[in-house]
Legacy VTK file of the C-alpha trace (Angstrom):
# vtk DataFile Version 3.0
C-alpha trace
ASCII
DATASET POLYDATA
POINTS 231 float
97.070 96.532 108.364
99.716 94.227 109.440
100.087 91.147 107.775
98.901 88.620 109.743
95.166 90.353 109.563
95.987 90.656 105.555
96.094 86.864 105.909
93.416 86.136 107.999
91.128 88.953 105.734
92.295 86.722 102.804
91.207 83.093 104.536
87.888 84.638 105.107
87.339 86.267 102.160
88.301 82.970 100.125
86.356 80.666 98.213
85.405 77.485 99.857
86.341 74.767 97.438
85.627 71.016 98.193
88.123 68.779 96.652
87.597 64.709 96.197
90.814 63.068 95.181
91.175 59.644 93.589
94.645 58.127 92.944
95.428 54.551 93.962
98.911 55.405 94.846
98.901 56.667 98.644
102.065 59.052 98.338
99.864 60.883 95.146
97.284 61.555 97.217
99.494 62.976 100.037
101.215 64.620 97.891
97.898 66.643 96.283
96.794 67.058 99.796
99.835 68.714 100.530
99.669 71.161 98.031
95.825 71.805 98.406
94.902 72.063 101.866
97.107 75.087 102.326
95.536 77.074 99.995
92.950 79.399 102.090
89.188 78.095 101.756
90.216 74.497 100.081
89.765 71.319 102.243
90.440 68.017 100.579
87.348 66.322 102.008
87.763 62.716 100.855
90.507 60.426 99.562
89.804 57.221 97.197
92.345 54.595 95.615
89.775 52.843 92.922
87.353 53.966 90.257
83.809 52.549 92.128
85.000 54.326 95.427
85.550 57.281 93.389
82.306 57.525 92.213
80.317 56.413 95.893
82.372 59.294 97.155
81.571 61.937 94.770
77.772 60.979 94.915
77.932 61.037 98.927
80.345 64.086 99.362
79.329 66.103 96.368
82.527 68.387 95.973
83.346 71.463 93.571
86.336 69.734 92.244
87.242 65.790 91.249
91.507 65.037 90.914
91.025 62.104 88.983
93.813 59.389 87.884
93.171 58.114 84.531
94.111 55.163 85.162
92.179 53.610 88.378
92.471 49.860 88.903
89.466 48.724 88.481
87.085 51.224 85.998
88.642 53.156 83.497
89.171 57.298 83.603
86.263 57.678 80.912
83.569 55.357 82.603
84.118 57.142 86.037
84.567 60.610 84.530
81.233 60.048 82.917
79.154 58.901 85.979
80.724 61.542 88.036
79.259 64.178 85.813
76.053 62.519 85.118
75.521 62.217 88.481
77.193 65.783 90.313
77.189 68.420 86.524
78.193 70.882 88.961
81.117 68.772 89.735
84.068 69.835 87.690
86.591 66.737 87.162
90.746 67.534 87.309
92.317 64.264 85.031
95.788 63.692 86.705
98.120 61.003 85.239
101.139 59.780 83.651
99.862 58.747 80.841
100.758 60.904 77.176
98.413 59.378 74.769
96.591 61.514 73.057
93.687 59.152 72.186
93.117 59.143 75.949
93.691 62.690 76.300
90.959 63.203 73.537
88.439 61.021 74.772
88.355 62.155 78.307
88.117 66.015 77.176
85.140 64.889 75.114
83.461 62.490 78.325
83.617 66.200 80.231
87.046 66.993 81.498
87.591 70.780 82.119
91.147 70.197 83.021
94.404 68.286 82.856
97.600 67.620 84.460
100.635 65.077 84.095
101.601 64.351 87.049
104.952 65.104 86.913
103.863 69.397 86.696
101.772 68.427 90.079
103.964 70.903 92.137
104.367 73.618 89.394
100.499 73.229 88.296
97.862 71.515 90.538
97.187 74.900 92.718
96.466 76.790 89.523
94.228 74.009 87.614
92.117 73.517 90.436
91.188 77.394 91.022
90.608 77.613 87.283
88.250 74.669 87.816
86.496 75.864 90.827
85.705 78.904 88.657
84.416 76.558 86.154
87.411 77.755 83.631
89.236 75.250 81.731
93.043 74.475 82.934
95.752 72.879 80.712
99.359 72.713 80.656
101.232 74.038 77.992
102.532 70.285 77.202
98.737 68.952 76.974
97.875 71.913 74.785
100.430 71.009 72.405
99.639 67.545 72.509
95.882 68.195 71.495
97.100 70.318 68.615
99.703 68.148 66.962
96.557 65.127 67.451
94.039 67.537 65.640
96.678 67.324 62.886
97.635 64.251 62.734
93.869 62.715 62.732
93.090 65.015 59.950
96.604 63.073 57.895
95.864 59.716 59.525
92.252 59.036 61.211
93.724 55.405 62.004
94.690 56.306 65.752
93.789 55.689 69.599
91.369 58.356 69.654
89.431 55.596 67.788
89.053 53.223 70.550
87.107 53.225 73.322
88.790 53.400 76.577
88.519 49.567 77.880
90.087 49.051 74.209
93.213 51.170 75.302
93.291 49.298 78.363
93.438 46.126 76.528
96.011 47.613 74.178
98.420 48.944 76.977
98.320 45.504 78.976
98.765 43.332 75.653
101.692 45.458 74.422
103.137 44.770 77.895
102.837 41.170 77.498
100.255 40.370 78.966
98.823 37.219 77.810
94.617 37.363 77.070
93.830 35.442 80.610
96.091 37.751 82.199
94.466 40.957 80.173
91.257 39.179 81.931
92.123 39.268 85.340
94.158 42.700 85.703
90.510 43.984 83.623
87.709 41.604 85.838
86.342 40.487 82.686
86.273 36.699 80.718
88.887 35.700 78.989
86.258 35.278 76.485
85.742 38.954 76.337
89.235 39.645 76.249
89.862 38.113 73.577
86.934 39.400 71.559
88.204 42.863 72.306
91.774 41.698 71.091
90.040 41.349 67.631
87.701 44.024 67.408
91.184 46.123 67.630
92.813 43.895 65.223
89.867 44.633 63.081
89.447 47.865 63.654
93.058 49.173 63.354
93.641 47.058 60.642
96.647 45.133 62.011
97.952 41.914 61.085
100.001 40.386 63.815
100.827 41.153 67.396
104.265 42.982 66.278
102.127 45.680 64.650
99.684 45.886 67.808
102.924 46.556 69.406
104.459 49.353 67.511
100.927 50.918 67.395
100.982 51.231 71.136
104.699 53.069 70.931
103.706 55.324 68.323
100.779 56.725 70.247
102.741 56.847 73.399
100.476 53.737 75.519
103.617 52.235 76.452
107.280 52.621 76.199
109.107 52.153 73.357
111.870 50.159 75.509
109.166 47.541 76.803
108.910 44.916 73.404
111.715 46.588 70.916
LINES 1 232
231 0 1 2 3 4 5 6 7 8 9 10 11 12 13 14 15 16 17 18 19 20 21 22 23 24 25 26 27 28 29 30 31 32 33 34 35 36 37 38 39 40 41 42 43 44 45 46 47 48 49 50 51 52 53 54 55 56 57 58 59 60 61 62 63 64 65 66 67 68 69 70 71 72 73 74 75 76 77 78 79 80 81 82 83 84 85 86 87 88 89 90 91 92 93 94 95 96 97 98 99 100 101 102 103 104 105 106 107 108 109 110 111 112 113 114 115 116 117 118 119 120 121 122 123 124 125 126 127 128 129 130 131 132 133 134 135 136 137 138 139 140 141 142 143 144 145 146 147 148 149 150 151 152 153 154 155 156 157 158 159 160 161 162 163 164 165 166 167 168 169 170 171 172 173 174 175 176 177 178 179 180 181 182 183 184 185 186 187 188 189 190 191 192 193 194 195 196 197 198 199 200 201 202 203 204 205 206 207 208 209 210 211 212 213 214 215 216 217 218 219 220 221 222 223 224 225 226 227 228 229 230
């Protein structure tokens, strides 16, 4: 058979795979288009840039597969990971991000995450993670494997880590560990300064740290920001 009917045979005989991505970064999403609409069967049917969107989108469009940035704007990874599968269970959600920490990384497998991806494997990865999720397989790099298993490890040595805040905590530690000051932890979060501040102590509290310095160097060690931002 020459091989332009192989090809054609194999568009037909693919699976058709609906794909929702949601990245607030325009040349992300181009970039995942790129690499998905070519595959044979896949169509990218809707693009979002914010957590609510996201969610409106997925409800409306109902596709087999959710890219999802862990780190929308305005609702954090968990919240929308959790109301996309409440909402579509069918719906199998791809995390994408930049973000190492394995607190997050733990939390979001828990909320229902089959797969994950940095984005800096999106060329070398993305094609593969999103057929093993339209199969309903787990997909994870070999770098987010090894990054659950030296967590396991270290949570059975010290249980004092990320993986013991919630994820609007680790947005409040990330932003305050950048220097952010409480009202502007507020604002970049929509929330009171009030609030922010009562979630600045409930992580004091709850980490058992003493002063700002050590709220700092807590966010290094577990990889929430960089260690060249405050040191």
């Amino acid at each position: 058979m020459p091989e332009a009917a192989l090809r054609e045979q194999s568009r037909k005989s693919a699976k058709s795979v609906r794909i929702l991505v949601a990245d607030d970064h325009d040349v992300v999403r181009r970039g995942v288009r790129s690499l998905l609409d070519i595959h044979p069967g896949w169509k990218v049917c809707g693009e979002v840039g914010s957590g609510q969107d996201a969610i409106a989108k997925a409800r409306e469009l109902k596709p087999n597969v959710v890219v999802l940035d862990a780190n929308l704007p305005d609702r954090s990874g968990i919240e929308v990971l959790s109301e996309i599968r409440q909402a579509l269970p069918q719906t199998e959600v791809l995390i994408l991000t930049m973000d190492p920490s394995p607190g997050l990384m733990r939390e979001l497998l828990l909320g229902g995450a089959r797969g994950y991806v940095f984005k800096s494997d999106l060329g070398s990865e993305l094609v593969a993670a999103v057929q093993a999720l339209s199969h309903h397989r787990q997909f994870f790099t070999s770098e987010v494997s090894q990054t659950i298993y030296r967590d396991y490890f270290r949570q059975r040595v010290d249980p004092r880590g990320a993986a013991g805040l919630t994820g609007r905590q680790r947005q409040v530690v990330r932003l305050l560990a950048e220097g952010k000051t409480n009202k502007e932890v507020a604002g970049a979060l929509h929330i009171s300064v009030k609030t922010a501040e009562k979630h600045r102590s409930n992580i004091m509290t709850r980490l058992k740290l003493k002063s700002f310095s050590e709220l700092v160097r807590f966010a290094v060690r577990e990889r929430m920001v960089s260690d060249g931002l405050h040191m």
